[in-house]
N, C-alpha and C positions, 0 to 999 in steps of 0.2 A: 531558634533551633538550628543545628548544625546540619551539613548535608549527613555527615555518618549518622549522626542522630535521627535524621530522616530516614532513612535507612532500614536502620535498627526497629525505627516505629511501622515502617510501614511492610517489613518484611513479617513482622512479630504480626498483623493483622491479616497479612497474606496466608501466614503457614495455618494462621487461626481457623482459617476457610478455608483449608486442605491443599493449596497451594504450595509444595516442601522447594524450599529453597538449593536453587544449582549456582554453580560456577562454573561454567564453560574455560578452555581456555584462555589465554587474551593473543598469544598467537593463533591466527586464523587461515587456513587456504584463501588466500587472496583470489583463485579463479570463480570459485563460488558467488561470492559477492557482487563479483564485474558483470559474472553472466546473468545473475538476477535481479540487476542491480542496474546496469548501465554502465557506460565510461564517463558519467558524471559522478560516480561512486569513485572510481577509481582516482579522480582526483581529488579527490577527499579524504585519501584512503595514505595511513603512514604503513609503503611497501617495503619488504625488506628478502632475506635468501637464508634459506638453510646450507648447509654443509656442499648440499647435492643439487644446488641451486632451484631449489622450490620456490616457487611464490608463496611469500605469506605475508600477512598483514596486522599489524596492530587492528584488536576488535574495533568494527568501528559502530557496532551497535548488539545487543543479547538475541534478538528473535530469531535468526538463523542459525548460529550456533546451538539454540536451544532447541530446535527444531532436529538439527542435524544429530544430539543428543537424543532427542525422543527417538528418530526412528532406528537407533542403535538398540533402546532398550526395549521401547514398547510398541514398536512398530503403530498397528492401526487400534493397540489399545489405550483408550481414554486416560488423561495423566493430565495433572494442574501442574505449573512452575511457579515459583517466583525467583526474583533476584535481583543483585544490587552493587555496583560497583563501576570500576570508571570503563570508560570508551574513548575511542580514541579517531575523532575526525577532522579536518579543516576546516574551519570556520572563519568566516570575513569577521571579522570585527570580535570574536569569541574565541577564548582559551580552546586548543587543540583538544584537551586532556580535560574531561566533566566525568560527573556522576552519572549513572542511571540504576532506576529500580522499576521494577514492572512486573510483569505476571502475566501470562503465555496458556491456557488451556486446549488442549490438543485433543480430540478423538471424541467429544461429545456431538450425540447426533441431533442434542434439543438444540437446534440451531439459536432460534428466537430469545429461549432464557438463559442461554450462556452469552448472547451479547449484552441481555439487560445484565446481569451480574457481573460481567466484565466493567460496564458504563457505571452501574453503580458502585463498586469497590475502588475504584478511580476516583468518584468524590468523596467516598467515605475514606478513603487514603488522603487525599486532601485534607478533609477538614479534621485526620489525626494530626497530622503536621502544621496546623493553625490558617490552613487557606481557604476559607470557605465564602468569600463574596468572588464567585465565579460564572464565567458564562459557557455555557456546551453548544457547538457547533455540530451540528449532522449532517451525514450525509448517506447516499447508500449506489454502491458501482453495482449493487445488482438489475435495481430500478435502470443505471443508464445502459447496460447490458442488454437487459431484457428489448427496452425500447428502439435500441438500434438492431437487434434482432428481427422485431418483427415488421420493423419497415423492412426487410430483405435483403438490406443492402449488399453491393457484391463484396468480395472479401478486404479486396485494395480500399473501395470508398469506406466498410466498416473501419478498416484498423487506425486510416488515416483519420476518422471523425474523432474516435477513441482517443486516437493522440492529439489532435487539436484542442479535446474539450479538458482534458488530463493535466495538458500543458498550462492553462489556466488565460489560452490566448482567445477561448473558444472558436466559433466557427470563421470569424474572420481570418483564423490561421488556413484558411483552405483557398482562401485569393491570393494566399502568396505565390512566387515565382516559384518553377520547378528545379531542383536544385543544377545549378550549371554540370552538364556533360552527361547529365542523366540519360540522353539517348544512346549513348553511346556504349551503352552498356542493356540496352534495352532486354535482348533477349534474357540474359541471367535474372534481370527485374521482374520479367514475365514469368520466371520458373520459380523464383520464389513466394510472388504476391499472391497469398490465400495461405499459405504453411503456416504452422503455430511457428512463432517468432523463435523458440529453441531450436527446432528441425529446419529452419532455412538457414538461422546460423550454422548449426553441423554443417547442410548440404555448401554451402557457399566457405567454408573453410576446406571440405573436401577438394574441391573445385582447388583453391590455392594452394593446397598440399598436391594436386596430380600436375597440377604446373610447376611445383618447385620454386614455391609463392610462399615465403617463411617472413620476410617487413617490407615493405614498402612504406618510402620515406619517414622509416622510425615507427611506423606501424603493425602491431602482430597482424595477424592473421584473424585473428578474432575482433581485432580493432576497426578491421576492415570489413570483415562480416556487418557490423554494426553499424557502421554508414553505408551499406545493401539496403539492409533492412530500414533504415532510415530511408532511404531512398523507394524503396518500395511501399512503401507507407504512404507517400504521396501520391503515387497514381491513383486513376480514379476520381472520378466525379460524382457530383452528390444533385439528385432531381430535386426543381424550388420547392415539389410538396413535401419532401422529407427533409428538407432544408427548414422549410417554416414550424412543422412539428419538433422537428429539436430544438429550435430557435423556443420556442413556446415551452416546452421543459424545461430550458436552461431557467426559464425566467421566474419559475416557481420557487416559492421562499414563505417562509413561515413556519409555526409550530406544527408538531408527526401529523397531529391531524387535520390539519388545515392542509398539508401536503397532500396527504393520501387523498384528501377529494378532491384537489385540483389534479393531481396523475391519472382519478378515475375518470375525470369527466373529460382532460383531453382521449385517454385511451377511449372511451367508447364514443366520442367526436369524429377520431381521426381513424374510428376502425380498427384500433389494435387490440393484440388481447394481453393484457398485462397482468391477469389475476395471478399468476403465480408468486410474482415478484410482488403484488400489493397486498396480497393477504398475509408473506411473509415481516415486511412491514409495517402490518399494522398489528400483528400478531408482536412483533418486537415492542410497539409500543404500549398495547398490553401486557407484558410481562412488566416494562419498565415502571409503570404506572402499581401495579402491585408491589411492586420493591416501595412502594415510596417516594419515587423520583417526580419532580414536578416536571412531568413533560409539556405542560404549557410553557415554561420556560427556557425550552430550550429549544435551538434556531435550524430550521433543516435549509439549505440551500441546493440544489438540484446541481449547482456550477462546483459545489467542492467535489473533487475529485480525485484521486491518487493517481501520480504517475509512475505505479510499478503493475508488474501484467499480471499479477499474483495475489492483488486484493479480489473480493468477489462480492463483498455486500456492505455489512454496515461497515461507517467510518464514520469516527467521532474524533474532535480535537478541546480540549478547554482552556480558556484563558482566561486569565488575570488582568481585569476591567483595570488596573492600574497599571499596567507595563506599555508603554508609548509605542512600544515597537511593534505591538499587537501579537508577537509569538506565541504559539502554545506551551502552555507548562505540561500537557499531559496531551498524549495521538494515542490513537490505535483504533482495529477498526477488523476486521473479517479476513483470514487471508488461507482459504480454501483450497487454491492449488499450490502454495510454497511445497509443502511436502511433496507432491508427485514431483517436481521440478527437481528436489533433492533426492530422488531416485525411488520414492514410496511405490506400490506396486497398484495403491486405489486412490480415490481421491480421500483427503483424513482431511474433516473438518475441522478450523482451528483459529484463534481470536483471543488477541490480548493488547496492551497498553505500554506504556513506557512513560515515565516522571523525568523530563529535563529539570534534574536536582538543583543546576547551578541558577536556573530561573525563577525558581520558586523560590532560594536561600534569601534573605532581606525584606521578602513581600509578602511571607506568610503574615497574618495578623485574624 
């Protein structure tokens, strides 16, 4: 099967299940992306100017545009998407210019079975395009939320844990050295650490705007915010007891419900209260289990993580037991505050997937 043909099949089963197919455009406001995204996005990202020198950017993926699409039409009411077509990122070793097709569900409030429906139309999309000996990877950012929560921690040691575990370096990334000259800027460090990561970027571009602070060595303004906030992200130290309970979390692995009672019995070990966050996962793995999903096979690890500030709960990725490079053919996972970030007025819950088409083309069977 062809990637269009993939496409074609798995749009045709998307619209089936009320998902009506968009097309955003393929130029995009490239500031959007950077600021939700990182400056690791941005190199990734084919930039380019309009007339009046905007930044804009070849798409480099559907979910924000299609987001940015929802809250034009339907603000905070409930709407399915699907869609299918190329993208346009950097890739080491992979063609610039790929496929993608996926489906986006925006504003539904049954949290639990719109992610099992989501998780399951991902492999019944699969096995329409002929993939079906696969493996499903879980995970869930609200579980590690919730957990570093309620150990307390202050705002600098939460965000920096968050980005350690995110990163995929875990907690050994909190022994490393402080970034050279970070004192030297201490106080701005202090004014930031605890802001939501958007509001200290503002405040710290304001700062470079009342100095008449527009690059530095080739650098916006915004570019430098971001290594601030990088920088503030490190302060902060973390106590050996709440070092050892997330040490202990990370290490949990197994099928949803083998997970949910090793999360229970550290939480009521180490004293924490985590029912909110474990009811809603095990609440997810009942809906999936009535879909038909064989959740004893499928893998949750506590160490998968996303590193964008905009997922909030589940995350799932699948792969193809015969691809050497271990990549996913199919992500996606919970991403509950994207919309406030692109300007929504509440928080809109929302959760969908994405088909790397050029991954799967050859290896369906």
């Amino acid at each position: 099967m062809t990637e269009t043909d993939a496409i074609l099949a798995l749009i045709a089963l998307f619209e089936r299940e009320g998902y009506a197919r968009v097309e955003p455009p393929v130029l995009q406001p490239a500031d959007v992306f950077v600021d939700l995204s990182g400056e690791d996005m941005r190199r990734r990202m084919f930039v380019t100017q309009d007339a009046s020198g905007t930044e804009l950017c070849l798409r480099p993926e559907y979910t924000i545009p299609v987001c940015l699409r929802h809250l034009g039409t339907h603000g905070a009411e409930p709407a399915g998407y699907s869609y299918g077509g190329p993208v346009f990122r950097m890739r080491p070793g992979e063609t610039g210019e790929f496929l993608q097709a996926g489906l986006e569900s925006i504003g539904r409030r049954d949290i639990s079975a719109t992610d099992a429906e989501i998780l399951g139309l991902a492999l019944e999309g699969l096995g329409q395009i002929g993939l079906t000996n696969v493996r499903v990877r879980i995970g869930d950012m609200g579980l590690l939320n919730a957990l570093v929560d309620a150990l307390g921690l202050a705002p600098a040691a939460r965000r920096r844990v968050i980005r350690a575990i995110v990163s995929g370096r875990g907690l050994a990334a909190l022994n490393e050295p402080e970034p050279q000259g970070q004192a030297e800027h201490a106080g701005l460090l202090a004014a930031i650490e605890g802001q939501a990561p958007q509001a200290a970027k503002a405040f710290v571009e304001d700062i470079l705007s009342i100095a008449g602070i527009a690059r530095v060595g080739g650098r916006s303004a915004g570019e430098i915010a971001e290594r601030f906030l990088a920088r503030a992200a490190n302060r902060g130290g973390l106590g050996d007891e709440a070092r050892a309970v997330i040490e202990r979390y990370l290490a949990i692995s197994g099928d949803p419900d083998q997970a949910a009672e090793a999360v229970r019995q550290l939480a009521q070990e180490a004293g924490l209260d985590l029912s909110a966050a474990l009811d809603l996962f095990e609440e997810r793995t009942g809906f999936m289990a009535a879909r038909g999903l064989d959740v004893g096979a499928f893998s949750f690890a506590a160490t998968f993580a996303r590193n964008l500030d905009y997922y909030t709960g589940f995350i799932f990725e699948v792969q193809d037991p015969g691809r050497a490079d271990g990549k996913p053919v199919v992500g996606g996972g919970r991403y509950d505050r994207l919309l406030e970030h692109l300007g929504a007025d509440e928080t809109i819950p929302a959760v969908g997937c994405s088909f790397w088409l050029d991954r799967i083309a050859g290896s369906a069977r």
